[in-house]
N, C-alpha and C positions, 0 to 999 in steps of 0.2 A: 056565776055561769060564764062570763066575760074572759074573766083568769083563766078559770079549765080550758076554753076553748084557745086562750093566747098561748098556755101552758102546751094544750098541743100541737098548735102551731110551732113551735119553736123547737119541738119535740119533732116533727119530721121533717122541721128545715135541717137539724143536727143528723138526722138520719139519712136523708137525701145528700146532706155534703160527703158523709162517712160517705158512704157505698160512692159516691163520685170518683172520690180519692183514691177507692181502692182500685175503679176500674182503670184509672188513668198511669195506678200504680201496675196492673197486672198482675195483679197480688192472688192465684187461684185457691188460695187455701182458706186467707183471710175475705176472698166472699163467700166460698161455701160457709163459712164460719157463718158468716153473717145474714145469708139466706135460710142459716137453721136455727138463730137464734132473735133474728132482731127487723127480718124483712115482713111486711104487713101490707094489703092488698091498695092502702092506701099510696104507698108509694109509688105503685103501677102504677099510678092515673096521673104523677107528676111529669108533664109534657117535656120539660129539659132533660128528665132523667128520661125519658123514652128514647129521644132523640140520643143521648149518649148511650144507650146500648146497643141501637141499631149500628153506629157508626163502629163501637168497642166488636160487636158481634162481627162488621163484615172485615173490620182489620185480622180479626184470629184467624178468619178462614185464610185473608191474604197471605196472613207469617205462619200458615202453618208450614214445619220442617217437610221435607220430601219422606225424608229415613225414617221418618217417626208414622205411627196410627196416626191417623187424621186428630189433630190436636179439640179443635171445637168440634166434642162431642157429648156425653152429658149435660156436662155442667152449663155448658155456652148454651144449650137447648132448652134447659131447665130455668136458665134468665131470662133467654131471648123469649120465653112462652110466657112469660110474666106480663110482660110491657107490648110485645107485636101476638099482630095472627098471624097464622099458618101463613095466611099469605103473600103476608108481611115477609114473614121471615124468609119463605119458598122464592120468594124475588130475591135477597141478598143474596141465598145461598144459588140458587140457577144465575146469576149476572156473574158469581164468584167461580165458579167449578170449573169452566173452562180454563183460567188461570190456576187451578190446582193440577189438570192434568196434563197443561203444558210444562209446568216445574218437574213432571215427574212424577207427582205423588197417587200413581193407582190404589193405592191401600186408600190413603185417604180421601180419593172422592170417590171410591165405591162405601165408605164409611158414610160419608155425606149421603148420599146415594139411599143408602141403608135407613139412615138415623132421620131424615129427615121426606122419606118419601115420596124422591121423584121419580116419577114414571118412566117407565123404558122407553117410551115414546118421544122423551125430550132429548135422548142417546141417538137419534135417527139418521139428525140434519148431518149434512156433508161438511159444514164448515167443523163442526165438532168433533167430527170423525177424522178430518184431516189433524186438529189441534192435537186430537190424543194419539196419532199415533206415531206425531213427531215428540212426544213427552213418554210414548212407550219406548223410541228407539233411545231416547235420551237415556234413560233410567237403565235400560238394561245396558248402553257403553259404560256408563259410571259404575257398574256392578251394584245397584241396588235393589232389593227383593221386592221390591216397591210395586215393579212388573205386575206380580201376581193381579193387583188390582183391577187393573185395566182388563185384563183376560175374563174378569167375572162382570165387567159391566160390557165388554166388546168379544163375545165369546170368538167374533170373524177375525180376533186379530193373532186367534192360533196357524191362521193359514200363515199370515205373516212371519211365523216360525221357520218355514222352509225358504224363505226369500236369499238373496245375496247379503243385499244390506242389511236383514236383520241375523244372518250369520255372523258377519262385523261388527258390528255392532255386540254381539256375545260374545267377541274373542276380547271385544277391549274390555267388556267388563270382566273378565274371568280375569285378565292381567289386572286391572284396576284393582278387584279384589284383593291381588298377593300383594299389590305394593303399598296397599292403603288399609285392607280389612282385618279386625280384630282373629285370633286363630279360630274363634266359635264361627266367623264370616268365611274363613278359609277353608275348616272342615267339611264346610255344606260346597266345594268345586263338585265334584263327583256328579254332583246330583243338579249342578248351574249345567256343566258339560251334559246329563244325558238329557236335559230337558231343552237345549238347543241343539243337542245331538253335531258337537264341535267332535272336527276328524281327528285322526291319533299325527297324522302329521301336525297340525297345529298344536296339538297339546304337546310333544317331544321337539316342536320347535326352539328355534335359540334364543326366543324371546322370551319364552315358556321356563324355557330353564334357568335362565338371565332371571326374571322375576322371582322365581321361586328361590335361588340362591339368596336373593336380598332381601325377601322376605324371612326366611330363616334369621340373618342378619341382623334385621330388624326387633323381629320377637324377642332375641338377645340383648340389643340396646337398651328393650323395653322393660328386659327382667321376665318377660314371659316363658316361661319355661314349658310351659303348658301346649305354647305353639311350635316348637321341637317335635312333639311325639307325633305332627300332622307330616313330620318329612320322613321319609325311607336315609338310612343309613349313606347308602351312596349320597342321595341328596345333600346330606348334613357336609360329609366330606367335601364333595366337591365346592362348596360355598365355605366351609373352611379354609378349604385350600386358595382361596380365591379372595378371601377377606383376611389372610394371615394379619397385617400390622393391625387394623382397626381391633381383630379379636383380641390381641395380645395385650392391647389395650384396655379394652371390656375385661380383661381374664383381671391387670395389676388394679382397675379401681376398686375390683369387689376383693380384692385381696384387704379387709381396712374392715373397720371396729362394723361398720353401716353395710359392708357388703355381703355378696350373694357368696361366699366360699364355694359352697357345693359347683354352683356355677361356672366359678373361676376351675376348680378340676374335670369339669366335666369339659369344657374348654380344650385345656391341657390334654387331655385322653383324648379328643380327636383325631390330636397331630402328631404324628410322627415321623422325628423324634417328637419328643412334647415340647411346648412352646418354653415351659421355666422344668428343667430336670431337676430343679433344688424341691419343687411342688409335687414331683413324682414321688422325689423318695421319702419327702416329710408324710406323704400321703400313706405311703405306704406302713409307716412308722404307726399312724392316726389312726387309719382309715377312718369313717364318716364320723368320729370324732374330732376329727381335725377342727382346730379355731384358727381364723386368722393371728391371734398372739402364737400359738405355736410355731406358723410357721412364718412371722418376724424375728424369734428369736433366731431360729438358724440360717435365715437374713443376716441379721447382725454380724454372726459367726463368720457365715462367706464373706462381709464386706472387709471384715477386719476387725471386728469391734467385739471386745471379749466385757461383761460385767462382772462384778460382784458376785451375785449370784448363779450365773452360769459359774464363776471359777468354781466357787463353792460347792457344787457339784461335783467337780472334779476335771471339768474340761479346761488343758491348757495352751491349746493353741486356736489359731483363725486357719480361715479359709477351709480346705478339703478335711486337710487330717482333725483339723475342730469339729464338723461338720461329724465327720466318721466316730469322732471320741463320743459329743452329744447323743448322738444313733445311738450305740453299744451301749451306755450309761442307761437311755432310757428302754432298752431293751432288757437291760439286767435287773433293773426294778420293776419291770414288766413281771417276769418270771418269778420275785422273789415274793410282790405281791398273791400271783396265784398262787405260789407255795405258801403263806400264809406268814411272812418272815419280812412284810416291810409294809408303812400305814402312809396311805400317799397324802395324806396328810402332810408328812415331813415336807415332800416333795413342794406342795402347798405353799408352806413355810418359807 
């Protein structure tokens, strides 16, 4: 009887160290793990482990992100009810919340709000009301959606909508958005603009347009191609027009085995004349079959450099008229194929 009981003594010292580990690890998969396989009512009642969850619990509300849902929600409620009470826990979470809505995070302390129960009544005091609405002004200059929160736990902070400074405060977030926000962030302007109801001067302003050029710019650096279809034509131009060397740059890396080809012509078709004329007319030879090898070889050609296997073909000079012979050559096995009189195969070869 001795053994059993030593046996499981040792059995939930190994068990309380695990789960220590994990919390200090931050580990949130490997304690659900382990709260659905190996957590036993006895553990609650270990006072060190109590004491490190209260402390685990009020750190997550502290690091939760702004941008994100309110981070400790489930899961952190689902331990913290293990080892605290309500009450328990209602103290870390009310001594915390103010510091969640000074960072900004209205999503997440209306989450908290939500998940954990506290009365509108604790939303009242002035100090509070001061805190959140310097973390509402915060959140909407940095452009983050995060706003919404705040509006559902301080419904009074829609008058603040008509204000000066909370005007300002939505012009810098709208720019914030184009010079920092993914294009799904940049799609939803439209809709940042009619809900702070920002004037058409500010929006055709030169900062307006400044940002929007560099963010076009940007989604290109980034390979986004996605964030292109959010600009009007003119727009695209003019922030072409306006970023020539850096694009022509962007255009020759994705020219290569790992780049964006399509990219790189779509680039090219902006500007006119086009940025590489050699990419016009291989394009045209291609179209959306174009490879990057394609159009290296008539690279080569232009620089001077004749191979083997281009001679072989039949082209024998560099530069323009190389250039011109290549064209013809593969335009004439072009036609011979559709006539049924040549196996590109050979070509292959």
């Amino acid at each position: 009887m001795i053994e059993f009981s030593e046996n499981k003594n040792r059995e939930r010292t190994a068990l309380s160290l695990e789960f220590s580990s994990l919390l200090e690890k931050k580990s949130f998969n490997e304690i659900n793990s382990f709260f659905d396989k190996k957590f036993s009512d006895e553990l609650a009642n270990d006072p060190e482990l109590k004491s490190m969850v209260a402390r685990w619990f009020d750190e997550s509300i502290a690091n939760s992100e702004r941008t994100s849902v309110f981070a400790p929600g489930k899961l952190e409620s689902k331990i913290a009810s293990k080892f605290l009470n309500s009450d328990e826990i209602l103290e870390i979470v009310t001594q915390r919340i103010g510091m969640v809505l000074a960072k900004g995070n209205g999503n997440g302390a209306n989450e908290m709000k939500n998940v954990f129960g506290i009365p509108d009544s604790f939303f009242q005091s002035k100090e509070l009301i001061s805190v959140a609405e310097e973390g509402f002004l915060k959140t909407v200059s940095e452009g983050y959606y995060s706003y919404k929160g705040f509006l559902e736990i301080f419904p009074s902070f829609n008058d603040l909508i008509e204000t000066d400074k909370m005007k300002k405060a939505a012009e810098d977030g709208y720019v914030d958005i184009l010079k920092n926000g993914d294009p799904e962030d940049v799609q939803t302007l439209d809709a940042w603009a009619r809900e702070f109801k920002l004037e058409n001067d500010f929006l055709n302003s030169v900062e307006v347009q400044e940002a929007t050029s560099n963010a076009a710019i940007r989604f290109i650096d980034e390979n986004r191609e996605d964030g292109l279809l959010l600009f009007s034509k003119e727009e695209l131009k003019k922030a072409f027009a306006e970023n020539k060397d850096r694009l022509k740059e962007i255009m020759i890396e994705n020219l290569s085995e790992d780049g964006n080809v399509p990219l790189s012509i779509f680039i090219n078709s902006m500007h006119s004349p086009p940025l590489d004329r050699l990419l016009t007319r291989v394009e045209e030879l291609y179209g959306n079959k174009l490879e990057y090898k394609n159009y290296h070889i008539f690279k080569k050609i232009e620089e001077g450099a004749l191979t083997d296997d281009i001679e072989s073909l039949g082209v024998k000079h560099t530069g323009e008229i190389g250039i011109n012979e290549l064209r013809n050559i593969l335009r004439d096995k072009r036609q011979q194929y559709l006539e049924g009189s040549f196996d590109p195969q050979e070509l292959q070869d």
